[in-house]
C-alpha positions, 0 to 999 in steps of 0.5 A: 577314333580319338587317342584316348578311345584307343587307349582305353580299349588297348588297356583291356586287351592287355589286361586279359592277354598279360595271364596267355600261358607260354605252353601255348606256343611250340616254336619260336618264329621269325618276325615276318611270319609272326606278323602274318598270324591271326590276332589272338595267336601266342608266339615267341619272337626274337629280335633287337631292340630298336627303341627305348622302353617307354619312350612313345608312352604318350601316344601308346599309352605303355612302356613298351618297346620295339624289336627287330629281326632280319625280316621284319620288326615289331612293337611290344607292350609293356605296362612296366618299364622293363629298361630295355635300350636299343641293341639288347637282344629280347626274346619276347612270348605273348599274344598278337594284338592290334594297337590302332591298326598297329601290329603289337605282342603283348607279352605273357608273365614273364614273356620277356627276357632280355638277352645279350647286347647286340650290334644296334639294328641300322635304321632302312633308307625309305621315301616318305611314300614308301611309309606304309604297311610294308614298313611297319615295324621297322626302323627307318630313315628319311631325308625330306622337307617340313611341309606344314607348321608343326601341329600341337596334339598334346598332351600325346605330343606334336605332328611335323608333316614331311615330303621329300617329293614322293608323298607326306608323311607324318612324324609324331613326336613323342613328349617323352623323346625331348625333342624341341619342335619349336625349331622346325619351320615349312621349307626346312630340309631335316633327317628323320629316323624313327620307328614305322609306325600306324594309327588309325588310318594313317602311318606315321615316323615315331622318332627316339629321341633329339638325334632322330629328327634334326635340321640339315645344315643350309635349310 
């Protein structure tokens, strides 16, 4: 399925999920178990958020956001820019959809509100291989080498494929994120960190901004 399909059978969802009234929910949960819940099911999360609002829109197709808690952590879709940045604590009341294979809430009316500033949640050390459901969620970091030329997929944005000897794994970049891609090269040693990501039948490494993907001294 292409992108742009995806896209256009994710706005629907959230366009009958954004009116789920909050009464539906009980208790608040934690991430991990949240995840775990049929789609449809209304929860409350907690957690801190791990990328900036809007910064994956021309992949997502949203202004969305990640969180996460100490279990686990998780995408959620926003049709506004809400100025969420990495560190606010954000309390989150919606419904679980599935995004293209990835684990997303789309919040109620109102579902959002944003707490305190928080210390910003420490990116897990990961393998390449490791990058899967496990990790979905999360924000990771890799160390690993550029397997391929970078891959154009505008207007969504540019594939670079990564292996640190454990198994490749992409790296979508973002056009929002400002990173220049014209500087990576096939042999090149570079630090990755960036949100756990899937589409389709693949995961992938959605990386912030220029700090999230960088070339290693003597590549």
């Amino acid at each position: 399925m292409s992108r742009l399909s995806v896209i256009l059978a994710v706005a629907a969802l959230v366009t009958t999920s954004l009116t789920t009234p909050a009464s539906a929910v009980t208790a608040e949960r934690a991430i991990a178990t949240a995840r775990a819940l049929p789609l449809g099911t209304t929860v409350v999360v907690e957690g801190t958020a791990t990328t900036p609002s809007g910064v994956f829109e021309s992949s997502f197709s949203d202004k969305g956001f990640a969180i996460q808690d100490r279990t686990a952590g998780i995408y959620i879709k926003t049709t506004d820019d809400l100025g969420v940045r990495p560190g606010r604590k954000v309390r989150v009341t919606g419904v679980l959809t599935d995004s293209s294979g990835l684990r997303t809430i789309v919040p109620a009316t109102a579902g959002v509100v944003l707490g305190r500033w928080d210390v910003p949640v420490r990116p897990e050390p990961v393998r390449t291989g490791d990058i899967g459901e496990p990790s979905e969620g999360r924000l990771v970091r890799l160390l690993a080498r550029v397997t391929r030329p970078v891959e154009d997929d505008l207007p969504y944005g540019h594939k670079v494929h990564v292996d640190d000897g454990s198994g490749e794994v992409v790296v979508f970049v973002n056009t929002q994120t400002g990173i220049a891609v014209g500087r990576f090269a096939v042999g090149q040693r570079v630090r990755v960190v960036g949100f756990s990501s899937q589409y389709g039948d693949h995961y992938e490494i959605d990386p912030r901004g220029p700090k999230d993907l960088v070339v290693l001294p003597g590549s």
